[in-house]
N, C-alpha and C positions, 0 to 999 in steps of 0.2 A: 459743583463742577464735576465731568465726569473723568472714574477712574480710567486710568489708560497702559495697557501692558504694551511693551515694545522688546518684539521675539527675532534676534539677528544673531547669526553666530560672530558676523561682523563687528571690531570693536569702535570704530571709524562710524560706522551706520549706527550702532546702540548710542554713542555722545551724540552723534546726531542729532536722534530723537528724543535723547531724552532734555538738551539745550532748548531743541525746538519747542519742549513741549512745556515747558517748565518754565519759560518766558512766556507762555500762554496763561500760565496760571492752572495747570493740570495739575493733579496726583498721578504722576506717572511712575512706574515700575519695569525696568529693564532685566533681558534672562537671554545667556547667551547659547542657546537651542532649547530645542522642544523639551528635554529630559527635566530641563532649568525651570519651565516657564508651568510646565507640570505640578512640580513640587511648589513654585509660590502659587500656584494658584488653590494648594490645600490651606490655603491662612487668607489670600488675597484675589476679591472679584472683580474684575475689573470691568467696565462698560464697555471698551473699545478694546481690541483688540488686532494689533496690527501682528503679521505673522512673516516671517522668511522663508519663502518656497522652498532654497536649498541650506538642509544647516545639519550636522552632524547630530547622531544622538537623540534621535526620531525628529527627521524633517516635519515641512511645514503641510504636508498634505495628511500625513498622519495624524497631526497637531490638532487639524481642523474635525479630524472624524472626532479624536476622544472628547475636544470639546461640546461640542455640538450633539456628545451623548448624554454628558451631563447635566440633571435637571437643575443647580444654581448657577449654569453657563448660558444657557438657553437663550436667556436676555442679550446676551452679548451680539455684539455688531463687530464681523470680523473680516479686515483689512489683511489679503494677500499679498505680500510684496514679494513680486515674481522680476528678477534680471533675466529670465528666457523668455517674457509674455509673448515674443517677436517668434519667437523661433517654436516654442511648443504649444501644441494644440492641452495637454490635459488642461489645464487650467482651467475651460469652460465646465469639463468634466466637476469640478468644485463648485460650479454655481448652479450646478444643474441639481446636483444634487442636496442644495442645500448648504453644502459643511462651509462654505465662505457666503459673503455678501458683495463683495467687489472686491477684484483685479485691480491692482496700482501696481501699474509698471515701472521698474526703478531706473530714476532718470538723472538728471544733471542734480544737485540738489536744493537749487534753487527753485529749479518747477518741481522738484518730488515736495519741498513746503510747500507750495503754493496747493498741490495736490492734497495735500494732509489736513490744513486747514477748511479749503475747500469740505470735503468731507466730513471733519469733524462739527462743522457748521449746519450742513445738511441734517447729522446724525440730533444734537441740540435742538436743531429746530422743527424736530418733530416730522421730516423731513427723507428719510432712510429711505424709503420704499423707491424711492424716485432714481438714487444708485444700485440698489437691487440689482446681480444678474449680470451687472456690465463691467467694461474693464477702461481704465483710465490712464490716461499717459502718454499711449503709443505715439503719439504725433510724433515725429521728428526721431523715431528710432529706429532701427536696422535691424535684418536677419542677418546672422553671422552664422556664415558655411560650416566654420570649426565647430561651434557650438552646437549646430543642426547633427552634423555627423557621429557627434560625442554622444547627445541627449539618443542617438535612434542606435550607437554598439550599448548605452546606457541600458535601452527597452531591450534589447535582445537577453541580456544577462539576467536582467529583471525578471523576466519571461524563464527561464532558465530554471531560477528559485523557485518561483510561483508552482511550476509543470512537478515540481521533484516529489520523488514518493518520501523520501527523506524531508524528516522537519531540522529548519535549521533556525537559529537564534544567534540574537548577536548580544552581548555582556558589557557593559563597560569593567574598568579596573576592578570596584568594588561591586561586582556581580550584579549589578542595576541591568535588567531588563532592557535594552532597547529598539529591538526586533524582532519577531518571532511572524514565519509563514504560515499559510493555514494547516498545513501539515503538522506543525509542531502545537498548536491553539488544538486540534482536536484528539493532538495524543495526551494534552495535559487538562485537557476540558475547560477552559474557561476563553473568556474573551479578548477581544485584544487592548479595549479599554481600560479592562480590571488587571489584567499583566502587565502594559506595560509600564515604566518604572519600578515594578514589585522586585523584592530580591530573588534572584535566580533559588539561591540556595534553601529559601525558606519553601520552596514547593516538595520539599523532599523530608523524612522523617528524621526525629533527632537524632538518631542511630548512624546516618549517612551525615546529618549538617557539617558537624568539626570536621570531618575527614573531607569532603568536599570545598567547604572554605581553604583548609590548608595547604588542598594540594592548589589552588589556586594562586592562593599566595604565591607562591614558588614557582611564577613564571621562570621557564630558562631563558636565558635572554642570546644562546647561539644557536644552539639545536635545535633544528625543524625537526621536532615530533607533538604529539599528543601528548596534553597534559593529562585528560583521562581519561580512561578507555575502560569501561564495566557496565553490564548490565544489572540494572535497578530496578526495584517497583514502584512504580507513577501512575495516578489514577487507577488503578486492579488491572495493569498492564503490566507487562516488562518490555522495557525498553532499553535499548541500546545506545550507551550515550556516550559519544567521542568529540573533548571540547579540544581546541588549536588557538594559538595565540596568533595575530595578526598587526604588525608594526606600523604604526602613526610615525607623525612628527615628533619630536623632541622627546625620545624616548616613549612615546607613550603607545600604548596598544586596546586593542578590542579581543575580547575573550569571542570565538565562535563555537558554537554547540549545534553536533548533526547527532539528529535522533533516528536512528534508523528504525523506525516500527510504523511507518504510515505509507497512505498509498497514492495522496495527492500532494500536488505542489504550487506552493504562493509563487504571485510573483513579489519577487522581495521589493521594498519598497527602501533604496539605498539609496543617501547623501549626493544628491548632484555638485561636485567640485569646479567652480570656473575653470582651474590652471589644469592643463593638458596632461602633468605628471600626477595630478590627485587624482585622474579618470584613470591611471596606467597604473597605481598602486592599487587602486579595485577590483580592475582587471586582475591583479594580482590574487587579489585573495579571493577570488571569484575561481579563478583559476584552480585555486588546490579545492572547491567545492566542486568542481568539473571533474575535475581527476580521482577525485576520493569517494563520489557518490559508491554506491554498493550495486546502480541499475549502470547497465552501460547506456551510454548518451552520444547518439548523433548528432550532427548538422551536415544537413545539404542543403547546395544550389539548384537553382530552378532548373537543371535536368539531372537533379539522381543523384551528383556527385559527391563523396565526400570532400566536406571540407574542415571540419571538424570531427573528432571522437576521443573519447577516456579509456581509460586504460581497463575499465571493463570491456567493453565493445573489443578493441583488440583481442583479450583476451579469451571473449566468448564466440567470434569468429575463424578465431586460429590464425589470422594475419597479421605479421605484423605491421607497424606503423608507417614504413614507405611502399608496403604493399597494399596496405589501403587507401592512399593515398592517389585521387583522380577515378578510381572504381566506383562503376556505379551501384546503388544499393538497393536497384529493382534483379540486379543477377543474383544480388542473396536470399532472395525469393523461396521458398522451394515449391510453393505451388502460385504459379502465376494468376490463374483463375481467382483464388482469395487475393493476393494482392488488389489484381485490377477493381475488386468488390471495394476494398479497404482504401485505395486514391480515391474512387466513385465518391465514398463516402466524407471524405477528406476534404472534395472540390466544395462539393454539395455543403458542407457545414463549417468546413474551416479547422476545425478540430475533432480528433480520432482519438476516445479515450478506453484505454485496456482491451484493446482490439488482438484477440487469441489469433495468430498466425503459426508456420513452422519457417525459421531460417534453414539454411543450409552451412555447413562448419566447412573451411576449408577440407577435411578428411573426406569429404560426403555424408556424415549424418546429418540427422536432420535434428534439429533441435524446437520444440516448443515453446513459443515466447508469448509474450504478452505485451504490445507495443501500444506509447498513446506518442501521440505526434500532433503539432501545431504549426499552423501556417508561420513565415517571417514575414514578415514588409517592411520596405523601407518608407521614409517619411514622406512619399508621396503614395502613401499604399497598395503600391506595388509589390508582387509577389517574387520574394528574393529565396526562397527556399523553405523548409522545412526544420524543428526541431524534433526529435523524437527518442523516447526515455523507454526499453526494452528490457525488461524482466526474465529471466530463465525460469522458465517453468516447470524442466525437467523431474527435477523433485520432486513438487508440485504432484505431477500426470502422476511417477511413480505410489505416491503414495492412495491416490486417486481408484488409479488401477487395481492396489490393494484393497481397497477398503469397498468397493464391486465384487470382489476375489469375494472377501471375506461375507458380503451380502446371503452369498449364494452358498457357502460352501462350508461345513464344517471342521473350525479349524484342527482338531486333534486328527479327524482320520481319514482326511483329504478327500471328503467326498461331500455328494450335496448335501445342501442341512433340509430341515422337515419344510421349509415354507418354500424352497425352491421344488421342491418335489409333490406337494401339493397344486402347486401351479402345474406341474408339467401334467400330473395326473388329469385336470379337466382338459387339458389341451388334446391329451394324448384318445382321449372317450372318443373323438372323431373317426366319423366311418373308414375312413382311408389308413388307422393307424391296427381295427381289429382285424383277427381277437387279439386282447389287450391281457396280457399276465403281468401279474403281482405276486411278489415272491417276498415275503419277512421273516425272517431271521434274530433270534436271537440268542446272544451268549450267553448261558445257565451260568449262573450260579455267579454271577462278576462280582454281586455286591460283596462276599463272602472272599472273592478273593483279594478286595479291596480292603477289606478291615483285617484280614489275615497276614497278607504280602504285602500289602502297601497301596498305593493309588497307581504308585509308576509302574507296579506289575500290570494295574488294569489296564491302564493307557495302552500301555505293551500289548497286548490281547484287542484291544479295540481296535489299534494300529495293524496289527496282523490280519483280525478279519475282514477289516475295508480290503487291504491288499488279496485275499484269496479273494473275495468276491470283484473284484479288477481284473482277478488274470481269470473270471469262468464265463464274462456276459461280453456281447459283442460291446465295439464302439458305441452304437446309437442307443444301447439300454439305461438308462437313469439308474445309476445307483446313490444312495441314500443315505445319513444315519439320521434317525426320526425322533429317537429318545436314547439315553443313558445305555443303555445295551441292546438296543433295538436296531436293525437296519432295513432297508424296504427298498426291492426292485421294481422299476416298471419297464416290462417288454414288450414292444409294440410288433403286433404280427405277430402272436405268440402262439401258433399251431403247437398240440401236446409234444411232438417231436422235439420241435426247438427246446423249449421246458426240460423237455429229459435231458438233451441234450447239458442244459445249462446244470443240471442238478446231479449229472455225471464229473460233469467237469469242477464241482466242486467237491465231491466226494473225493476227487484224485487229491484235490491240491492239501486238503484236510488229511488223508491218507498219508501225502509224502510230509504235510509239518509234523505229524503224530510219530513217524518215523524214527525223527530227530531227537524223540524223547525229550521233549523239552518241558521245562517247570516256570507257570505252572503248565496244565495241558489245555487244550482247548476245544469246547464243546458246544454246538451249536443246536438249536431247535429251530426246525424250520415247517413253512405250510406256505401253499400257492393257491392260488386261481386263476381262471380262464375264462373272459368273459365269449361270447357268442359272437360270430360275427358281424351281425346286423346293431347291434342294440348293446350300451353298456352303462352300468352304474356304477360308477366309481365306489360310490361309499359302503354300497353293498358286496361288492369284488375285493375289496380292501378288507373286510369286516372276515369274509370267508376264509383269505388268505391269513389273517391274524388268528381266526378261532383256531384253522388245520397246526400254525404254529402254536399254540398253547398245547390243542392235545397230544401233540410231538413231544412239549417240555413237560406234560407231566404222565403221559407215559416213561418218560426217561431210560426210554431204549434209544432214541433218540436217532433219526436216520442216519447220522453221524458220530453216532458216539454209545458205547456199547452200554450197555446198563454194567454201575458196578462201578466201573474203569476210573470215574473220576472223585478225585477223592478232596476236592472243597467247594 
C-alpha cells in the first residue's frame, strides 16, 4: 500500500484525511504545516503527498519547491489542496513548473473524498500522467470578491518583501527558520531548501550562539522594540541584524530578522489566512517592515500620486506626512529629461532596477538617488500604480568624488601626482599648446631632514613647496609632485619671458619664507626647458629640464639658496 502524508494546518481537514485514508487501508502520516511535514519527512517517505496551499510556517507553495528538490522525494506524486483554486491564478504557476502534479480544489467533503480516492486510484494504477498538469473540483464552486481583493493587497505586500534591499526572515519561538527572501539567502550564501527549517542561531559562530539564543528567550511581551540590534560577521560580511517580535494567536509570536546589508528584494512568500482579521494582523507586521526599512519606499497611483511612504521617504524629501500626501512624485523630479528616460523604461519593461537619478529636497538641493520601481496590478492585470524602493546616495557620490580627487592628485601636497602629469605632458606636445616649458624642482637635502627632524618636519617643507610653486604659475600651468622630493611643471605657450617670469616669482615667494627665519630652512634645485615651437619631445624636454636641475643641486649654489647657508 502506498505511503500517504497529509499537510493542513487545519485540524478538522488533518482527522479528515487521515479517517479517510486509514479506512482505505493506507499508512498515512499527518503534519500540521509545512515546518511539520519537513521534519517527518527526515525519518518518513511518503508516495502521495497531499499539501495545504495556505498554512503557517512555510506554506504549501514553498512546500512544494523543497520537495521536489530533494532526490528521495522525486518519486513522490503531489496533491495541492488549494480553498482559493477559484479565485487565484498562481496555482497553475505550480504545475507549470513542475513542484505539484494536480490542483484539488477544496470542496464540500464528501466530493473532496470522492476526489482523493479518485486520484489515489489513478496514482496505484499506474495511471498519474493522465492527472498531470490539471486541476480537479472546481465544478460547483465560486469566486469570492473578499477573498479576490485579500489575495491581490496579499501580492502587493509580497511584492514589497521580494523588491527590498534589506533581507528579512521570519523565526519561529525556538529560532526554526521559516522564511527568508532572496536578499537574506545571498547575504548568508546558502539556499532556500538547505535553510529552511535549519536553526537561525547555529549560522553564526560559538562566540555569538549563547548570547544570541538568550537574548531571544527574553521576548518582552509589552514593549514594541528590538530584541536585537548589532552588527555581526556572516559569511566574510558584516551585516546588520535587527530581529522584532511579531504577536500570533494565544500568546504565541514569530521572531522577525532585517538584515540590512543587501541590495535586492524577495517577494516574501507569507501564510494566506481565510478570516479577514489574520490578513489585518499581517498587514500589521508588514507594516513595521514598511516603516523600518533603511531605503525610503514609495507607492503611487496610476497618475503619480502618493499614496503610500515610510518614514524614510519623508524624511529624505523634507515633507512631512500630510504634505505629501496627494503630491505628485514626477514634481520631485530634478531633472525631467532622466525621469521621462526612466518611465520610458519602466512602460517598456515593467520594472526599473537601481536606476541613478537626482530628486529634489523640499529646501532645493538636489540629492542623488538610486531608485528601482515595479509596476502594481490589480487581479485583472490592470495597471494600479507603482512601487518604488530609493536609496540616498549622497555619500556614496561624496566618497566617489574623493577617490577621482585622490586618482589624480597627490595626497600630502595638494597637487598633481606623476601619472596625472604624465598624461597631461603628451596631451600638452600638441602644436597649439608650444613652445611647451618644463620646469623640476627639487628639495635638497629632505632625506637628511627626515631622519634628523622627523618625517613631520619633511612633510611641512613638502607642503610649503607645493604652495610657493601655487602662488608663481598661472591657472592653466600643471603643477606636479613626481617623486619623494621632486616636483615638475608643465607650461604650455612657454615663450622664455613667461619662464623668467615664473622663476621670478618664485625667487620672491622663497625670498619672503627665508625671511621668516624659519627651521628647518628651505632649499630648492631647479632646471627648465623649452621646447621649439613647431615640434616637441616630451621625453627628451623632460630629461633636459631634469639634468639643468641636478647640475643646480650639485653645484649647490643653487639659484635659490646660497651656498653655505643650509645646514642639513
Amino acid at each position: 500500500m502506498k505511503k500517504i502524508l497529509a499537510v493542513d494546518n487545519h485540524p478538522v481537514v488533518r482527522k479528515f484525511m487521515s479517517d479517510l485514508l486509514a479506512k482505505r487501508g493506507y499508512n498515512v502520516v499527518t503534519a500540521e504545516d509545512g515546518l511539520s511535514a519537513l521534519q517527518l519527512m527526515n525519518s518518513y517517505t511518503p508516495d502521495i503527498i497531499f499539501v495545504d496551499l495556505i498554512m503557517p510556517n512555510i506554506d504549501g507553495n514553498v512546500l512544494c519547491q523543497v520537495i521536489r528538490s530533494r532526490k528521495d522525494l522525486k518519486h513522490a506524486f503531489i496533491v495541492v489542496l488549494s480553498a482559493v483554486a477559484v479565485e487565484e491564478n498562481c496555482n497553475c504557476s505550480l504545475l507549470a513548473n513542475g513542484q505539484a502534479d494536480v490542483i484539488l480544489a477544496k470542496g464540500p467533503f464528501d466530493s473532496l473524498a470522492w476526489h482523493i480516492d479518485y486520484i489515489i486510484k489513478h496514482v496505484e494504477a499506474g495511471r498519474a500522467d493522465r492527472l498531470r498538469g490539471g486541476t480537479i473540483g472546481e465544478k460547483n464552486l465560486f469566486a469570492r470578491q473578499i477573498t479576490k481583493e485579500l489575495l491581490s493587497s496579499k501580492k502587493h505586500y509580497e511584492m514589497t518583501l521580494y523588491f527590498m534591499t534589506e533581507g528579512i526572515m521570519e523565526l519561529t519561538q525556538d529560532a526554526e527558520i521559516t522564511y527568508a527572501n532572496p536578499a537574506a539567502l545571498s547575504i548568508i550564501g546558502e539556499s532556500e531548501e538547505d535553510l529552511l527549517a535549519a536553526d537561525f542561531i547555529k549560522l553564526f559562530n560559538n562566540a555569538d550562539q549563547d548570547r544570541i539564543r538568550q537574548t531571544i528567550s527574553e521576548v518582552p511581551r509589552s514593549v514594541q522594540e528590538p530584541l536585537f540590534d548589532e552588527i555581526l560577521t556572516l559569511n566574510n560580511k558584516l551585516v546588520s541584524f535587527k530581529i522584532i517580535y511579531f504577536y500570533k494567536e494565544d500568546h504565541q509570536y514569530t521572531l522577525v530578522v532585517m538584515l540590512m546589508d543587501v541590495t535586492y528584494q524577495k517577494q516574501a512568500e507569507r501564510e494566506l489566512i481565510k478570516k479577514k482579521e489574520q490578513y489585518r494582523r499581517e498587514r500589521d507586521f508588514l507594516d513595521k517592515i514598511f516603516d523600518n526599512s533603511a531605503d525610503a519606499i514609495v507607492i503611487v497611483d496610476e497618475h503619480g500620486r502618493f499614496t503610500r511612504w515610510n518614514n524614510n521617504a519623508a524624511r529624505m524629501f523634507g515633507y512631512s506626512f500630510d504634505e505629501l500626501r496627494g503630491k505628485r512624485a514626477f514634481d520631485l523630479y530634478t531633472d525631467r529629461k532622466a525621469m521621462e528616460k526612466m518611465l520610458d523604461l519602466l512602460r517598456r519593461e515593467g520594472y526599473v532596477p537601481n536606476y541613478e537619478v537626482n530628486f529634489t529636497h523640499r529646501d532645493g538641493t538636489s540629492i542623488p538617488c538610486a531608485i528601482s520601481i515595479s509596476l502594481l496590478y490589480d487581479e485583472k492585470q490592470q495597471k494600479i500604480g507603482s512601487l518604488s524602493i530609493i536609496r540616498d546616495l549622497s555619500e556614496w557620490k561624496k566618497t566617489e568624488e574623493r577617490l577621482i580627487y585622490l586618482s589624480f592628485h597627490d595626497p600630502l601636497a595638494g597637487v598633481y601626482n606623476r601619472g596625472y602629469f604624465e598624461e597631461e605632458m603628451k596631451r600638452l606636445a600638441k602644436g597649439r599648446h608650444l613652445p611647451l616649458g618644463i620646469i623640476v624642482c627639487d628639495i635638497n637635502k629632505l632625506k637628511r631632514i627626515n631622519d634628523t627632524l622627523g618625517h613631520q618636519k619633511g612633510d611641512e617643507l613638502i607642503q610649503k613647496t607645493a604652495d610657493i610653486l601655487k602662488r608663481s604659475f598661472r591657472a592653466g600651468d600643471i603643477i606636479a609632485r613626481i617623486g619623494g622630493d621632486e616636483f615638475a611643471v608643465l607650461v604650455p605657450g612657454a615663450y622664455e619671458g613667461v619662464i623668467e617670469n615664473c622663476m621670478q616669482r618664485i625667487r620672491a615667494e622663497i625670498e619672503a619664507y627665508r625671511a621668516q627665519k624659519p627651521e628647518p630652512g628651505l632649499s630648492i634645485a631647479i632646471g627648465y626647458a623649452i621646447s621649439s615651437e613647431h615640434s616637441v619631445d616630451t621625453k627628451a624636454l623632460f630629461k633636459k629640464a631634469d639634468d639643468e636641475m641636478y647640475q643646480d643641486k650639485q653645484s649647490y649654489s643653487g639659484t635659490f639658496f646660497p651656498k653655505g647657508e643650509f645646514d642639513y
